[in-house]
N, C-alpha and C positions, 0 to 999 in steps of 0.2 A: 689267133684268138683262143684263149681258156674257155675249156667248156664242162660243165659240170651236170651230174643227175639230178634231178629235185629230190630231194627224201619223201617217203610215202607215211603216213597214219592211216590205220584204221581204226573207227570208232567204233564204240555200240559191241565191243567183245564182251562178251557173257561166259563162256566157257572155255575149257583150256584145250578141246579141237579145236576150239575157234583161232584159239591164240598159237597152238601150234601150227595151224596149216597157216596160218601168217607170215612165222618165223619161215616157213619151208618157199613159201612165196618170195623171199626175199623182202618184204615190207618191216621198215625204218624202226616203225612205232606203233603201238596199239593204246588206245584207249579205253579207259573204264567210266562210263558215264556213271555217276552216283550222284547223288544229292539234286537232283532233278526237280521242276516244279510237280510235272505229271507224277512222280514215284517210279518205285526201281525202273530199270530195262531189264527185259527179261530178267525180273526175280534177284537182278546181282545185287547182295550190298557189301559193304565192305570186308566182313569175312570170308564173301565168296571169290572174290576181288584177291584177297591175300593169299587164298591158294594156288589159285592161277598165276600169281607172280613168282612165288616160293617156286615153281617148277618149269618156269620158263630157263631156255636154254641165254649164256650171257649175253649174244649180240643184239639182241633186240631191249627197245626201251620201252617201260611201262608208265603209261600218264594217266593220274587224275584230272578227269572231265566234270566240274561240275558247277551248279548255280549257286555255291556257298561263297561267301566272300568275307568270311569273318576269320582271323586270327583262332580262336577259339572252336570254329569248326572243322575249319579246314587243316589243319596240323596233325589232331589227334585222327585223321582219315587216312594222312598220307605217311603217320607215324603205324597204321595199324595195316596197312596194303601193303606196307614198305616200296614207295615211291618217291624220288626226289624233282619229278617234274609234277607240275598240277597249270591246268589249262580251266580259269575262269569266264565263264559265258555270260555273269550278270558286270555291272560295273561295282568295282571293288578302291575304297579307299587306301591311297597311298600310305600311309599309318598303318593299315589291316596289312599291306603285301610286307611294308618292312619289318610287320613284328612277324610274318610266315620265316621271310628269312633269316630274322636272328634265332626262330626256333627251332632251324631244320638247315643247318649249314649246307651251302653245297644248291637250295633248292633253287631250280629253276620257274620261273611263272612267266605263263604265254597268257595275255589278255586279248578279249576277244573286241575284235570292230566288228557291227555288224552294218555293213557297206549298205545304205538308205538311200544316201543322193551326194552330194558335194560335200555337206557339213561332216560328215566321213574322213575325210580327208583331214582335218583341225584336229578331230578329235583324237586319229592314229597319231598325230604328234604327240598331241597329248599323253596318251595313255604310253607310246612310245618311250616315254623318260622314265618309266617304272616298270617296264618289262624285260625279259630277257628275249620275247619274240612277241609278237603279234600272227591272233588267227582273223581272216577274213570272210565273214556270214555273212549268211542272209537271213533276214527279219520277214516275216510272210502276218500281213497285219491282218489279212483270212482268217488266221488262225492263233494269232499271238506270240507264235512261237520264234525265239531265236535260235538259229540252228536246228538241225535234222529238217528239215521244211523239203528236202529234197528241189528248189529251186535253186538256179543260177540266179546271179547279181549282176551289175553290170562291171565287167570288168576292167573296162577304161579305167573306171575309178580307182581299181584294184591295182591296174597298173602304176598309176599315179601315186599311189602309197606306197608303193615297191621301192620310188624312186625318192620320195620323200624322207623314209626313216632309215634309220642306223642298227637296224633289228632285224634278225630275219622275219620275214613275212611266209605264213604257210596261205594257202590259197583253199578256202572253203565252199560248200554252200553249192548243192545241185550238179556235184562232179559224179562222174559215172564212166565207164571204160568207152562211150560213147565221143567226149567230149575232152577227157584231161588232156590230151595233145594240145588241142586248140589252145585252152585254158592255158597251159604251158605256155607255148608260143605268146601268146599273147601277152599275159602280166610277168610272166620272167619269177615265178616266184622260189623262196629257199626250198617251200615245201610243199603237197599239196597233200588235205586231209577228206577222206570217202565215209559215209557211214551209210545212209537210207540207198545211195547209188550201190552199193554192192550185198543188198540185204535181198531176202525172199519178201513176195505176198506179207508170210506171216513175220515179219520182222528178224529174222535169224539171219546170220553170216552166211551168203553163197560161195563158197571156195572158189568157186570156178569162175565168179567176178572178180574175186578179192586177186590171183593170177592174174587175169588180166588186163586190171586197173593197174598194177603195179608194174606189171612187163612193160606197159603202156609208157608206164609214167617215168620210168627210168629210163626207156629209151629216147625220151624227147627231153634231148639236151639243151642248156641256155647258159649264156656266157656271165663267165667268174665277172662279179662287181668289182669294180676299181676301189 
């Protein structure tokens, strides 16, 4: 049996310690959350965003995280960060993603499911035929929020999707150096993505999680898809 590492994201980077002790971490992918409904995270907006990429070293990849889903917004973001992945969290019209790609050759877009109950599963089809990947949240109706909510989902369901589409699937939503093994084991996914699970109290990157969430998660191997 082929076995392979899941690749790592961290989200919610704001600064360029942050993004380096990343890169030192061995971790896949970092994310820039912008265009948010709450407003910046920690203060980043797009120009802050563009420096921190400008100086990242080349094996790590840089992704736009945000709730814009419009051709017109979202281009000139990922034109001004210099980023060719962008990961949308609200639902985004087919029309708006093909005119991202004919304005930005090359770009990748990860939409997001946010795993509720069973109807989860229809819609990752769905959204599947207009993706390059699918990420998998959680929706926390406490508080509104999709994604960062710091809760797990159920991941039967998760798994189910895994097995369902023809995309990679990254695995979100309440993961923490406590749990991503399991997590792993369980949904089998390409990728798993951390933001609130590796943060301090006051919302900042803990190094010393972001290590090891990611040692974690690269050591729990899951076998190559047919």
């Amino acid at each position: 049996m082929n076995l392979r590492r899941p690749r790592v994201q961290i989200a919610g980077i704001s600064t360029l310690e942050d993004a380096l002790a990343c890169e030192r971490a061995g971790v896949d992918a970092i994310g820039f959350t912008i265009g948010l409904p709450s407003g910046p995270h920690n203060g980043l907006d797009e120009a802050g965003a563009a420096r921190i990429v400008r100086a990242l070293p080349p094996f790590i990849v840089p992704v736009l995280i945000t709730y814009r889903v419009t051709a017109a917004e979202v281009v000139p973001m990922c034109r001004q960060i210099g980023v060719t992945r962008v990961q949308l969290h609200a639902p985004a019209d087919p029309a708006e993603i093909h005119r991202m790609r004919q304005a930005i050759p090359g770009l990748a877009v990860i939409l997001a499911v946010h795993v509720t109950g069973p109807e989860a599963l229809d819609l990752a089809r769905e959204r599947a035929r207009h993706a390059d990947a699918l990420i998998l949240d959680t929706y926390d109706p406490a508080t509104g929020r999709h994604g960062a909510t710091g809760k797990t989902h159920d991941w039967s369901l998760s798994a189910r999707i895994v097995e369902a589409v023809d995309v990679p699937v990254i695995l979100a939503g309440g993961l923490d150096p406590t749990n991503v093994a399991a997590a792993i084991r369980r949904v089998r996914p390409w990728g798993v993505d951390v933001h609130t699970g590796v943060e301090r109290p006051d919302g900042t990157t803990d190094h010393d999680l972001v290590r090891a969430f990611t040692g974690i998660a690269h050591a729990t191997l899951v076998p190559v898809r047919s």
